[in-house]
C-alpha positions as CSV (number, residue, x, y, z in Angstrom):
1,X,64.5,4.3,29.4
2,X,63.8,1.7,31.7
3,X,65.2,-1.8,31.5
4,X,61.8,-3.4,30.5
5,X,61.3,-1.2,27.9
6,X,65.1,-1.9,27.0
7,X,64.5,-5.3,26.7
8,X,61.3,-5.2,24.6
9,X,62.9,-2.8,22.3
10,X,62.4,-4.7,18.7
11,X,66.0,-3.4,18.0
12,X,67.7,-4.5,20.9
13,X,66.2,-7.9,20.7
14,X,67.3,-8.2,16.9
15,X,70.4,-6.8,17.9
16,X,71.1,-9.8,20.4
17,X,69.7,-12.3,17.7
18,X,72.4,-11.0,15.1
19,X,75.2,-11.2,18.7
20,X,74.2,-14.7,19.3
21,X,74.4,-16.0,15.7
22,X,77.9,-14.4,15.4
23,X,78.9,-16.0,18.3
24,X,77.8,-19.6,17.7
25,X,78.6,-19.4,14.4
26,X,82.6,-18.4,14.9
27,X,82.3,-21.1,17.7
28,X,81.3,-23.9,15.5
29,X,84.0,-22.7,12.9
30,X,86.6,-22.7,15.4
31,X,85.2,-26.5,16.3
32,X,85.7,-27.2,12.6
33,X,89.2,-26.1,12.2
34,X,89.9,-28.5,15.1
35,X,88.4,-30.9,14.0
36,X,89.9,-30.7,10.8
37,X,93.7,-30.7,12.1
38,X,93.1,-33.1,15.0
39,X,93.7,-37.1,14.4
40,X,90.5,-39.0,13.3
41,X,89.4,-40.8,16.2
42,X,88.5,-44.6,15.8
43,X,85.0,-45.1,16.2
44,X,85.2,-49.3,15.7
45,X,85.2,-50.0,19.7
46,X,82.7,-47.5,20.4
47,X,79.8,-49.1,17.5
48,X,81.0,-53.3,18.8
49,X,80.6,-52.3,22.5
50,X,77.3,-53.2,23.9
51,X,76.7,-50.0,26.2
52,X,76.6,-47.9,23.0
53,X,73.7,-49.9,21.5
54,X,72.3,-50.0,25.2
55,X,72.4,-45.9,24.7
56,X,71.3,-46.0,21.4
57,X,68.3,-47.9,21.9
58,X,67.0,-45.7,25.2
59,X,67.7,-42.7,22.6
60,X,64.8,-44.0,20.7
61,X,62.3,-44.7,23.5
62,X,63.0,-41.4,24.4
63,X,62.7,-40.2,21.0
64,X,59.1,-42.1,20.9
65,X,57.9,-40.8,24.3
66,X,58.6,-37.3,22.9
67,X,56.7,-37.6,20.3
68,X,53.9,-39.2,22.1
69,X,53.9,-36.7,24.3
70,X,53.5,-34.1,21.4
71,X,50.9,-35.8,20.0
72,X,48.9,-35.9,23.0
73,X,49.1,-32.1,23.6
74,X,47.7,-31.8,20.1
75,X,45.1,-33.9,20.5
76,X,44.1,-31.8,23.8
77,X,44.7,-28.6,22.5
78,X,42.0,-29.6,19.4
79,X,39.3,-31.1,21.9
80,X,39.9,-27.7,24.3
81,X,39.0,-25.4,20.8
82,X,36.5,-28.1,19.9
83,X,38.1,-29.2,16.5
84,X,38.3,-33.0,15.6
85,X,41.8,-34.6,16.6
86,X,44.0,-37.2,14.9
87,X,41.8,-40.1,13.5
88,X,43.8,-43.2,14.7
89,X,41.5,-45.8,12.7
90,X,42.4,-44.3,9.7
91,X,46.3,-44.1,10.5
92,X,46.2,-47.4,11.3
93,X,44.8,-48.8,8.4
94,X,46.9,-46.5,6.2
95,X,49.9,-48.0,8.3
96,X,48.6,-51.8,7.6
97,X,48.2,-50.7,3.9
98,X,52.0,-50.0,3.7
99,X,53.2,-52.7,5.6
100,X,51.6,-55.1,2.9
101,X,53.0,-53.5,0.2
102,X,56.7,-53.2,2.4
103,X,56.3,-56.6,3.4
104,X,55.3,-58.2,0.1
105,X,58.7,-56.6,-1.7
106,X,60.6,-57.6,1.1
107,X,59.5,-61.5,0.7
108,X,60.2,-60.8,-3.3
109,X,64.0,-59.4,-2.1
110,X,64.2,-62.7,0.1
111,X,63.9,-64.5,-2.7
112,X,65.8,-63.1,-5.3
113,X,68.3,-61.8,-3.4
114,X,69.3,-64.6,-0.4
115,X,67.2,-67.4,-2.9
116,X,70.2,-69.1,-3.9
117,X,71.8,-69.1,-0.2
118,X,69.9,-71.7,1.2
119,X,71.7,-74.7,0.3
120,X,74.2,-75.4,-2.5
121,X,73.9,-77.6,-5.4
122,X,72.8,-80.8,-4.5
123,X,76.3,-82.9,-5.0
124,X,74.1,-86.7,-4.2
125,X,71.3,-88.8,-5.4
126,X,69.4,-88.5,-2.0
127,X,70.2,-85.0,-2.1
128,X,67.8,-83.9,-5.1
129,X,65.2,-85.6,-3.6
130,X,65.5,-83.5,-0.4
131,X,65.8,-80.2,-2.6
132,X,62.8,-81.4,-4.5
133,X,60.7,-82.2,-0.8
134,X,62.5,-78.8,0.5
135,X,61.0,-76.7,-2.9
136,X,57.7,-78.1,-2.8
137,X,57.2,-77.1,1.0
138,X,58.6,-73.6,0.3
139,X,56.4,-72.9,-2.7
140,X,52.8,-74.2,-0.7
141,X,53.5,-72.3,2.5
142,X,54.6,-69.0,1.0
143,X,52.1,-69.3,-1.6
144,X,49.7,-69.8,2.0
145,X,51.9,-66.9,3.8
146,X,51.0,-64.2,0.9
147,X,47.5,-64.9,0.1
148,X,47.0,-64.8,4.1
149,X,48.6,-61.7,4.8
150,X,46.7,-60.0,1.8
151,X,43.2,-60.8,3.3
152,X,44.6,-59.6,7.1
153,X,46.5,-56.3,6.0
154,X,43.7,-55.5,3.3
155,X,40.7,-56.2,6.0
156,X,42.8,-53.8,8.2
157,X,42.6,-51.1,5.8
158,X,38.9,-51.4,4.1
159,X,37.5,-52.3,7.0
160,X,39.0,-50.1,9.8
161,X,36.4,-48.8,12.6
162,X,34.3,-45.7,11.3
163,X,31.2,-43.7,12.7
164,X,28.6,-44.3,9.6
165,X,29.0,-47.9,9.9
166,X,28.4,-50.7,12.9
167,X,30.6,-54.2,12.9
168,X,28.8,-57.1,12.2
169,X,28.7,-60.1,14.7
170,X,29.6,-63.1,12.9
171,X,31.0,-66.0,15.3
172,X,30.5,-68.8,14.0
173,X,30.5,-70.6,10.5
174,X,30.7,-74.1,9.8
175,X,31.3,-74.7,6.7
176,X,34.1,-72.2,6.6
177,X,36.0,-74.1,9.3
178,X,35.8,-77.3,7.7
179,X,37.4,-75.6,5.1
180,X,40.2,-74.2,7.0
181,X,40.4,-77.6,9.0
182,X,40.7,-80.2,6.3
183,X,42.9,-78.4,3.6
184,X,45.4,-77.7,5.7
185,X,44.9,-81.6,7.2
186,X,45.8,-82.9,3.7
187,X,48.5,-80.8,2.2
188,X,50.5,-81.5,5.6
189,X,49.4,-85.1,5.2
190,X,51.0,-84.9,1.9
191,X,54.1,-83.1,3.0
192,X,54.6,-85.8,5.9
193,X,54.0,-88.9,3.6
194,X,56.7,-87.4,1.1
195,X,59.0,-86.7,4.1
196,X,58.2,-89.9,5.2
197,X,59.0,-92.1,2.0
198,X,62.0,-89.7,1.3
199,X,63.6,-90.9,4.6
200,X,62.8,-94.5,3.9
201,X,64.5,-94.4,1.0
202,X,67.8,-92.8,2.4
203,X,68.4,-95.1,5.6
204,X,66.5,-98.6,4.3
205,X,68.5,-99.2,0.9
206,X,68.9,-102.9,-0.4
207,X,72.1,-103.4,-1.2
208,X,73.9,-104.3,-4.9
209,X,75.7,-107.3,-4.4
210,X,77.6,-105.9,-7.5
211,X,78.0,-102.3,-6.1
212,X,78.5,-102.6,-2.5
213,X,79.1,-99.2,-0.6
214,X,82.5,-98.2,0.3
215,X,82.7,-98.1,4.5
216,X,84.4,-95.3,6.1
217,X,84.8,-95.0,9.5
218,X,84.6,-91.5,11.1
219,X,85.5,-91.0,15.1
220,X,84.3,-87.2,16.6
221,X,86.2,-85.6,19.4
222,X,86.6,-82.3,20.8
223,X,87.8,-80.9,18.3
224,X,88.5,-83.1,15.3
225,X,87.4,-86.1,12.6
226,X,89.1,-89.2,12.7
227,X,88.8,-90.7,9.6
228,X,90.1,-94.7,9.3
229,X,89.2,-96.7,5.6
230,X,88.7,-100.2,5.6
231,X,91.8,-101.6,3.8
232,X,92.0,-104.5,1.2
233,X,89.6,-106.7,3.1
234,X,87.2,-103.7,2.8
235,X,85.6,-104.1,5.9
236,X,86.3,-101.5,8.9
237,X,87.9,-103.6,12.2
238,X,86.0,-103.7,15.5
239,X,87.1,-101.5,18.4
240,X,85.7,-101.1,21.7
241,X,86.4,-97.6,23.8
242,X,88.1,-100.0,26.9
243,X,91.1,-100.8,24.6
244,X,91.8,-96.3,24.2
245,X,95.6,-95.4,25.0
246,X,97.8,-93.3,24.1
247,X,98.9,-95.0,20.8
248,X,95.7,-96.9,20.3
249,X,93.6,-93.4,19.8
250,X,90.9,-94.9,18.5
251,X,90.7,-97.9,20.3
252,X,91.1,-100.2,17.8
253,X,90.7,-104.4,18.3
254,X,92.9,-106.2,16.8
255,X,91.9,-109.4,17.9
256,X,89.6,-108.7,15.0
257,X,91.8,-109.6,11.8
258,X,89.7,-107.3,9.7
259,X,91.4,-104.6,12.2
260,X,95.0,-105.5,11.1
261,X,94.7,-103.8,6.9
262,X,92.7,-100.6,8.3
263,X,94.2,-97.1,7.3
264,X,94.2,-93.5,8.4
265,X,93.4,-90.5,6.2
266,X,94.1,-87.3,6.7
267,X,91.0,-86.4,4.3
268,X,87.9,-87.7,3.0
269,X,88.1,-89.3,-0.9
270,X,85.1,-90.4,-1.8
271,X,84.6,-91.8,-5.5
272,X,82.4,-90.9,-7.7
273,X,78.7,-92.4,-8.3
274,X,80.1,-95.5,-5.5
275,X,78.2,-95.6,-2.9
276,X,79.7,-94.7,0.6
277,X,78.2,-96.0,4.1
278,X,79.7,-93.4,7.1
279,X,80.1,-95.3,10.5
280,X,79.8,-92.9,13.1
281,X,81.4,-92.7,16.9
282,X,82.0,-90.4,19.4
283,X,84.6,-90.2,22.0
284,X,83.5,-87.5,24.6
285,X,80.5,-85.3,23.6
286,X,77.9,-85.1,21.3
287,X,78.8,-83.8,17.9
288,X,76.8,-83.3,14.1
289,X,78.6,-85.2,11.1
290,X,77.5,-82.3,8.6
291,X,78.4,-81.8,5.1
292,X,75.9,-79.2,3.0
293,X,76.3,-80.1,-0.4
294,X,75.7,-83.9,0.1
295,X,72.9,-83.2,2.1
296,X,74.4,-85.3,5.1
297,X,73.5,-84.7,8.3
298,X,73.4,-87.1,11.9
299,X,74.7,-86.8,15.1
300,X,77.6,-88.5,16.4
301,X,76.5,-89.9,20.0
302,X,78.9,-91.2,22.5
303,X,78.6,-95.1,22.9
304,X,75.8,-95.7,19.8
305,X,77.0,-96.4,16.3
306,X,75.3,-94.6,14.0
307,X,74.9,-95.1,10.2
308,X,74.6,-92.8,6.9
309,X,74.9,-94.2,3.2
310,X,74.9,-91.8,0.3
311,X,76.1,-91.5,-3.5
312,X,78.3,-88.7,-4.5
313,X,77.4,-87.9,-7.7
314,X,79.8,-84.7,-8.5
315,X,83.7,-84.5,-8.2
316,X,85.4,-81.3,-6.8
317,X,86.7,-81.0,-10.8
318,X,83.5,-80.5,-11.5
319,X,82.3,-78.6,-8.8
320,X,84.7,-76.1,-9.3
321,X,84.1,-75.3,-12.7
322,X,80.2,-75.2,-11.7
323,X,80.6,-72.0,-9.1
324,X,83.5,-71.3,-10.9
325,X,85.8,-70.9,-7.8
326,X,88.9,-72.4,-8.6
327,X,89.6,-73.1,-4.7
328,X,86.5,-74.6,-4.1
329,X,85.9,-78.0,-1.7
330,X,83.5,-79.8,-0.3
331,X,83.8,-80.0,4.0
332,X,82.8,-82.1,6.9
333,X,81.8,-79.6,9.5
334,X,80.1,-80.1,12.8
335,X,76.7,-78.8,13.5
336,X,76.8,-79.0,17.5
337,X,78.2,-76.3,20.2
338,X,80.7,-79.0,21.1
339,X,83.2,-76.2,22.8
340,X,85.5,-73.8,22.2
341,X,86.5,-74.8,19.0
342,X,83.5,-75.9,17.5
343,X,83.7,-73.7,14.7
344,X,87.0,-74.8,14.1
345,X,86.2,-79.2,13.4
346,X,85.8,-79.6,10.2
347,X,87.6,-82.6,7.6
348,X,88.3,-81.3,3.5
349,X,86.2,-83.5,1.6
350,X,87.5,-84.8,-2.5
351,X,85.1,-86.6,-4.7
352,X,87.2,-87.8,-7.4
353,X,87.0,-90.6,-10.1
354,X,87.0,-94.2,-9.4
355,X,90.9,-95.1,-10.8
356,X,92.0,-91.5,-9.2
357,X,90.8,-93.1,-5.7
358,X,92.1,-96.3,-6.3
359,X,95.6,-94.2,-6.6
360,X,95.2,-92.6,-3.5
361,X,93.7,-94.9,-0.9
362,X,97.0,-97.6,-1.7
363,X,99.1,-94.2,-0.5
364,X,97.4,-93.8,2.7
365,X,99.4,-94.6,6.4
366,X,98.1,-98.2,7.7
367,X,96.8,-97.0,11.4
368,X,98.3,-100.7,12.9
369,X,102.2,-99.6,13.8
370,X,104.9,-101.6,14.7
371,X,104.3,-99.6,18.2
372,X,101.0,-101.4,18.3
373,X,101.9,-104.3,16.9
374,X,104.7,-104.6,20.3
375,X,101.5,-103.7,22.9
376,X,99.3,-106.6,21.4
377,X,101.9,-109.4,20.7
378,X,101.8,-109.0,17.2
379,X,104.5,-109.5,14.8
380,X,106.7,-106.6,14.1
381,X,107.3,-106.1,10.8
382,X,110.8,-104.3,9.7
383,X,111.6,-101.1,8.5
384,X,112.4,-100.3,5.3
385,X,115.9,-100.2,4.7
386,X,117.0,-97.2,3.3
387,X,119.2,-97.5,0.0
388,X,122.5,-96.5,0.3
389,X,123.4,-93.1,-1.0
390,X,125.3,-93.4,-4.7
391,X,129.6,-92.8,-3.5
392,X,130.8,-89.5,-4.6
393,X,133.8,-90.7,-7.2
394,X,134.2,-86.3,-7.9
395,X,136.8,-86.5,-5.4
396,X,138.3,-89.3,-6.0
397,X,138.8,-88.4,-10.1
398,X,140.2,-85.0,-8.8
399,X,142.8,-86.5,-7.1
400,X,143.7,-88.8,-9.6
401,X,143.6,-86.3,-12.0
402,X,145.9,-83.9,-9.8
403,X,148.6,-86.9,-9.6
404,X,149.1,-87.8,-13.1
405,X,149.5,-83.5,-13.6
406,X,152.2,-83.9,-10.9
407,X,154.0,-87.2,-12.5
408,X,154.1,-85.3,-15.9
C-alpha cells in the first residue's frame, strides 16, 4: 500500500482523530490537576494596568476585522453563484429598531436607578428653589430627548432604503421651521428668566433689620478652610494679606477694633433657620467653597472678596434621622483641582438650634493671642492662674495615726 493510499485510508484517518483527541484531552487534564494544586495567582495588577486594557481593546478590533472579513467572503461567494447577499438597509434599520427600545429602558434605569443620586435633600430655602428650576429643566428636555429619538430611530427603521420605492426630495418647509425655531426660543426663554430671577433672589436679599445674617469668615489655602466667627461685636475684623506671618496666619488687622473679639473654629455651626452670609478669601490659588446639600457653591479667588448668604433650614439631628445614617454630616468640600490634596480640603459642617449655638460659639479659641497681642503693641492679658491642687492630708492622718499606736 502506498503512503497516499495510507493516508486517505477512512480508518487510518479516524484512527489519528481518536490519537489526537486522547492526547489533547490527557493534556488538558494534566493542566487541570496543576492548576488545581498550584497557588491562585492574583489577577488585580494585571485588570488596573493599562497595557492589559491596551491588549484588550486591539483583541476586539481584531475580533471585528475577522468578522468583516468573513462577511465579505460571503457576500462574494453569493454574487459569484448569483444568489442575493446580506441586505444591509434592512440590518440597519433592524439595528436602529433595537437601539430605541435599549436606549429608552436605559434612560428609564437612569432614572430609577441613579434618580435619587443627583443631589441630596435640599437642607436651605434657596436650595428648593434650585431643585425646583433643576426638575423643571430635567422634565422638558428629556421629555424633548425621547419624543426626538422616537421620530429618528423609528424613521430609520420604516423608512430604510428599498428597491420598490424612490426617496422623496423635500428641502425645504417653512412653516415647519418656524416651528422648530420659535418653541424652542421660548421654553429656553423661560428657563433663562427663571434662572435668572432665581439668582436675583439668592445674591440681592434686603436685609431684616430684626434678623440680620450671621457673618462667617472662611480663608482657602492649599489645602485647608480657615474658618474665623465674628465675636460679640458680630462683625468679622479687616485684614489685609501685607500683615501674613507666621503667627498672624490670616493676616488679621487689628488696628481694626472689630478685629480684637474675632474667634477661630475648628468647624462650621451654623444655626438653624438664621441666616448666614460666608465671606470668602483665598491665600494662594483658586479654590470652590462647595457644600451639596445647601446648595452652595462660589469660588474663592485670590485678592477678591466674594459673598454667599443662605438659610439653613435642617439640623444634622434631623438630617440623620431623615437618611437614617446615624453618622451622617453635612461638609464643606472644594470643587477645584487645587493640588495634590484637593480631595482631601474639606471643613465638617453642624446645623444645630439657635440656644445649642449660642453654647458653642462662647467655647470657641479667640484667634487674637497674647503672642499677637506683643507683635502689635497691644495689651497682654494674663494667664489664667491655675488653682492649686487640694493638699493630700492621707499621709499626714497616717502618720498621726501610726504615733498615737506607738504612745499606747
Amino acid at each position: 500500500m502506498s503512503l497516499k493510499k495510507l493516508i486517505g485510508n477512512k480508518t487510518m484517518a479516524a484512527l489519528a482523530v481518536l490519537i489526537t483527541v486522547f492526547a489533547n484531552t490527557s493534556a488538558f487534564a494534566q493542566e487541570a490537576a496543576a492548576a488545581a494544586t498550584a497557588k491562585p495567582v492574583d489577577m488585580g495588577p494585571i485588570y488596573k494596568s493599562t497595557l492589559f486594557y491596551i491588549l484588550l481593546f486591539l483583541l476586539l478590533c481584531l475580533f471585528i476585522a475577522i468578522v468583516g472579513k468573513a462577511l465579505r467572503v460571503y457576500e462574494l461567494t453569493q454574487e459569484t453563484q448569483g444568489k442575493q447577499s446580506i441586505n444591509w438597509d434592512k440590518v440597519n434599520g433592524i439595528i436602529f429598531a433595537i437601539f430605541l427600545v435599549v436606549g429608552l429602558y436605559g434612560v428609564y434605569w437612569e432614572y430609577t436607578v441613579h434618580g435619587e443620586m443627583l443631589l441630596p435633600e435640599a437642607a436651605s430655602e434657596h436650595g428648593k428653589k434650585i431643585d425646583q428650576m433643576f426638575n423643571i429643566t430635567l422634565i422638558i428636555t428629556t421629555i424633548v430627548f425621547i419624543l426626538t429619538h422616537i421620530v429618528l430611530f423609528a424613521f430609520a427603521y420604516f423608512y430604510k432604503s428599498s428597491n420598490n420605492r424612490k426617496a422623496y426630495y423635500y428641502p425645504h418647509n417653512n412653516a415647519l421651521e418656524r416651528v422648530w425655531t420659535i418653541i424652542p426660543a421660548l421654553v429656553l426663554t423661560v428657563l433663562v428668566l427663571m434662572g435668572f430671577l432665581t439668582w436675583r433672589s439668592i445674591f440681592y436679599k434686603i436685609e431684616d433689620p430684626n434678623n440680620k445674617p450671621l457673618s462667617i469668615e472662611v480663608t482657602s489655602s492649599q489645602f485647608q478652610w480657615d474658618i474665623r466667627y465674628p465675636g460679640a461685636d458680630g462683625v468679622v475684623g479687616k485684614k489685609n494679606y501685607k500683615k501674613i506671618t507666621a503667627i498672624n496666619a490670616l493676616g488679621i488687622d487689628f488696628t481694626d477694633k472689630n478685629s480684637l473679639d474675632d474667634q477661630i473654629g475648628d468647624e462650621i455651626v451654623l444655626p438653624v433657620n438664621k441666616p448666614v452670609r460666608f465671606i470668602l478669601t483665598s491665600k494662594d490659588v483658586l479654590h470652590s467653597f462647595y457644600m451639596p446639600h445647601f446648595r452652595v457653591q462660589l469660588n474663592t479667588v485670590p485678592g477678591m472678596t466674594s459673598y454667599f448668604e443662605f438659610t439653613p433650614t435642617i439640623t444634622t439631628e434631623q438630617m440623620k434621622v431623615k437618611t437614617n445614617d446615624p453618622s451622617f454630616k453635612y461638609l464643606l468640600l472644594c470643587a477645584k483641582i487645587c493640588g495634590a490634596n484637593h480631595y482631601n480640603m474639606q471643613k465638617p459642617v453642624r446645623v444645630v438650634t439657635q440656644a445649642e449655638y449660642d453654647a458653642w460659639v462662647v467655647k470657641q479659641t479667640p484667634y487674637l493671642t497674647n503672642d499677637l497681642r506683643k507683635a502689635f503693641n497691644l495689651p497682654v492679658i494674663a494667664e489664667p492662674v491655675a488653682a492649686p491642687a487640694k493638699a493630700d492630708t492621707t499621709a499626714k492622718d497616717t502618720v498621726k495615726t501610726n504615733q498615737i499606736a506607738l504612745k499606747k
